[in-house]
N, C-alpha and C positions, 0 to 999 in steps of 0.2 A: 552869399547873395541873399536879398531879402527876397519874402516873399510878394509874390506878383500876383493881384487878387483877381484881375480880369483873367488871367491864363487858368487860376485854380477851378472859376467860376464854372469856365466854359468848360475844361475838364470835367467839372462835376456834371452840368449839364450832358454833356454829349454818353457819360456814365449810367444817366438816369434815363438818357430817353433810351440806350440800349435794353435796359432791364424794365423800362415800361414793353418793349417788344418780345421778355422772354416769359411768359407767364409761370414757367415750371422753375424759374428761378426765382421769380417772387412767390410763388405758391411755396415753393419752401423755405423763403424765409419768415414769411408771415402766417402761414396756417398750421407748419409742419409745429414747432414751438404748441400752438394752441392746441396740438393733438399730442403731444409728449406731455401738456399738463392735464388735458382729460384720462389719459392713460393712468396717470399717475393719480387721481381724484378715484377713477376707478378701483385700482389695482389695491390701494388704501380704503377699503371702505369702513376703517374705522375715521370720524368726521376731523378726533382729535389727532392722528397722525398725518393726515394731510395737512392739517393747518401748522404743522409743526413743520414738517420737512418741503412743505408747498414752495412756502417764499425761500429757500435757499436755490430748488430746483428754478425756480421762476428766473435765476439769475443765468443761471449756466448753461441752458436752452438757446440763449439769444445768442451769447459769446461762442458756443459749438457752431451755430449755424453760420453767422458772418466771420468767423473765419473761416471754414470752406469756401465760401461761395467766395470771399473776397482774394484769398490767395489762392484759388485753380481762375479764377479772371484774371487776374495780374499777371500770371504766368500766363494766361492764353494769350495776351495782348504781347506780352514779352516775345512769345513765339512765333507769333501772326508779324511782326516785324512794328505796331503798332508803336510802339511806347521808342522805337528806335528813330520813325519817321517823326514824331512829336519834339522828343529830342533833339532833332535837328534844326527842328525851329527854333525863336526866342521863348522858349521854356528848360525853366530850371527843374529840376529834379523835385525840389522842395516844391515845385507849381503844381507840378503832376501828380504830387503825392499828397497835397492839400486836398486837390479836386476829388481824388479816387476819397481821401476820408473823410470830405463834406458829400459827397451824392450817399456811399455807405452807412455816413452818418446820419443822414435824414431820414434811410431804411430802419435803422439803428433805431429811430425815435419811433415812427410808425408802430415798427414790430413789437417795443416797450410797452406801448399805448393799450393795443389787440391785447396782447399776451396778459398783460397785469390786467385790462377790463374785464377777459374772458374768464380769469382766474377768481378775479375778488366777487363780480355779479353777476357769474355765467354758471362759476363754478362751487361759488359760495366758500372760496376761501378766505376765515377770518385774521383780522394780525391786531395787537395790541397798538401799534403807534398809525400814522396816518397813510391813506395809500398811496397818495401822492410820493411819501418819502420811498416807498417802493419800486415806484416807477422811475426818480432819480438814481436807483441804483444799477433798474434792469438794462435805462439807456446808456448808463457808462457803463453795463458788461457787452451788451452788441460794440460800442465803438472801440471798446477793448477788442475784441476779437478779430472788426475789422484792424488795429494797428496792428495786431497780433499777426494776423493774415498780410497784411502788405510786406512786411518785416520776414516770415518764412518764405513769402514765395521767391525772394532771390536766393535760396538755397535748394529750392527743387528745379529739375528737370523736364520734368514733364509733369500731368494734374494728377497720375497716381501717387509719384511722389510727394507730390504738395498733400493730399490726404490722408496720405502715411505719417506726416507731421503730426498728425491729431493724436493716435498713441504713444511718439513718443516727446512730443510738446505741452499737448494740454491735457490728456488725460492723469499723467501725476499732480498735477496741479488741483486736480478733483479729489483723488484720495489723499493729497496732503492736506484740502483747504478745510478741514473738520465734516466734509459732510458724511463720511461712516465712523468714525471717531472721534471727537471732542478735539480741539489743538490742544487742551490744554492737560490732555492726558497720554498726550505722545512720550515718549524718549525725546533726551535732548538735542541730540542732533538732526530727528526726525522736527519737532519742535522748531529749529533755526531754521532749516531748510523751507518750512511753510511760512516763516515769519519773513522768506523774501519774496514770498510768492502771488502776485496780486489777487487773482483768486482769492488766495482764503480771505483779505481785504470784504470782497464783495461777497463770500458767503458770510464770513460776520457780520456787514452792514444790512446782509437781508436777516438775519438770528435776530438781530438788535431790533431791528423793526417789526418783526414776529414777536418779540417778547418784551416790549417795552412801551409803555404807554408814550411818553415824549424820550425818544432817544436825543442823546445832548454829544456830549464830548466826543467820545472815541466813535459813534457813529459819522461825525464829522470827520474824523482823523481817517475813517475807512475809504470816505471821499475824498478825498485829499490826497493819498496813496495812492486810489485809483485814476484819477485825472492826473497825476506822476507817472505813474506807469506809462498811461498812454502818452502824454508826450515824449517818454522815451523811447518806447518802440516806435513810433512816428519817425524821430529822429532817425532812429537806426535802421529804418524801411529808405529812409534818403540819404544814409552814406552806404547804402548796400545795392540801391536799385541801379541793376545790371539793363543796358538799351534793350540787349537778345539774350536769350538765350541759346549757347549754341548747342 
C-alpha cells in the first residue's frame, strides 16, 4: 500500500503535541545530550582530547536518547490499545509509522541544532571541516535511533524491556563503531562485524569531520549508509508493527 501523507501528517501532529505536554520527555531529549557533552568537555580537560573524541560522542548522544524515548512510546501506545484503535481506521501501518518518524524526526533535528551549537559555541569545540557537516550527521544519528526505536519496540513487552534493548542492541554497536579502538585495528571478524554496523558509518562521518578540513568521498558514502540504514529499519518497524501488545 503507498503511503498516505495526510494520515502520516496528522499522526505526526497528534505525536508532537503529546510531547509538547510532556516536558521531562523533551527535557531529555534536548537538554540531557547537552549535559553528557558538558560532562564530557569537563571530564577532558585537556582542550585537545575533547576536540578529538567530542564530535564522535556528539553523534551517539542523540541516537541513545530517541531511541528510548521513541521505542518505551511505541510500546506504550501499543499497550494503551492506541495504535490498535488507529488501525482500525483507514491507516496503513506504513501511515502510522511515517507520522511517529516525521514528529520524532523534527525532535531529531531540534535536538541536532542545541546539541552541535552548545558543543561548537558553548563549549568551544573545535573540528577541521565545517559545522554545518556535523550537524547533518548528528540529525541522521537521532533519526536513526528513532527507526531504530520504532523497529525494537515490536519485540518488547513491556518499557523495561524496550530499555533493555539498549545493552543488548546498541551498546555493541558503540564498542564495535571505533570509538575505544580504531576499526582499523580490530581482528577480522571483529572488523566485518562493524563494517555492517551503521554506527560505526556515523562515528566515521563525525572522525572525518574532526579531522579533515573539506571531507569529500567516503564522508559522503558514511551518509549514504546511514540514510540506508534508516530506511531499512523504517521498513522493518512496518512489517513487524504488532496493533497490541498482548
Amino acid at each position: 500500500m503507498l503511503l498516505n501523507p495526510p494520515v502520516a501528517f496528522a499522526t505526526a501532529h497528534r505525536v508532537l503535541t503529546q510531547l509538547r505536554h510532556d516536558p521531562r520527555s523533551l527535557a531529555l531529549m534536548i537538554v540531557v545530550p547537552c549535559v553528557l557533552q558538558a560532562l564530557l568537555a569537563w571530564v577532558f580537560d585537556d582542550k585537545t582530547t575533547f576536540d578529538r573524541v567530542g564530535p564522535s560522542l556528539l553523534g551517539t548522544f542523540p541516537l541513545i536518547v530517541m531511541f528510548l524515548i521513541t521505542a518505551v512510546t511505541t510500546l506504550r501506545e501499543r499497550r494503551s490499545g492506541t495504535l490498535e484503535r488507529l488501525l482500525a481506521m483507514p491507516a496503513a501501518k506504513l501511515d502510522l509509522l511515517a507520522g511517529y518518524a516525521l514528529a520524532f524526526g523534527a525532535v531529531a533535528v531540534v535536538q541536532a541544532v542545541v546539541v552541535t551549537s552548545v558543543s561548537v559555541w558553548g563549549l568551544g569545540m573545535k573540528t577541521a571541516g565545517p559545522v554545518w557537516l556535523l550537524g547533518v550527521v548528528a540529525v541522521l544519528d537521532g533519526v536513526l535511533g528513532t527507526a531504530l526505536g520504532l523497529f525494537v519496540s515490536a519485540f518488547a513487552a513491556t518499557e523495561f524491556q524496550a530499555v533493555q534493548f539498549m545493552p543488548a542492541f546498541v551498546f555493541p554497536q558503540f564498542l564495535l563503531g571505533g570509538l575505544l579502538v580504531p576499526r582499523d585495528q580490530m581482528n577480522g571478524v571483529l572488523r566485518a562485524v562493524s563494517d555492517a554496523l551503521p554506527v560505526s558509518y556515523a562515528i566515521d562521518g563525525m572522525q572525518r569531520v574532526a579531522a579533515e578540513a573539506h571531507p569529500a568521498g567516503l564522508y559522503w558514502r558514511d551518509i549514504g549508509v546511514l540514510t540506508g540504514c534508516i530506511l531499512l529499519a523504517l521498513l522493518l518497524g512496518a512489517a513487524t508493527l504488532r496493533r497490541r501488545t498482548p
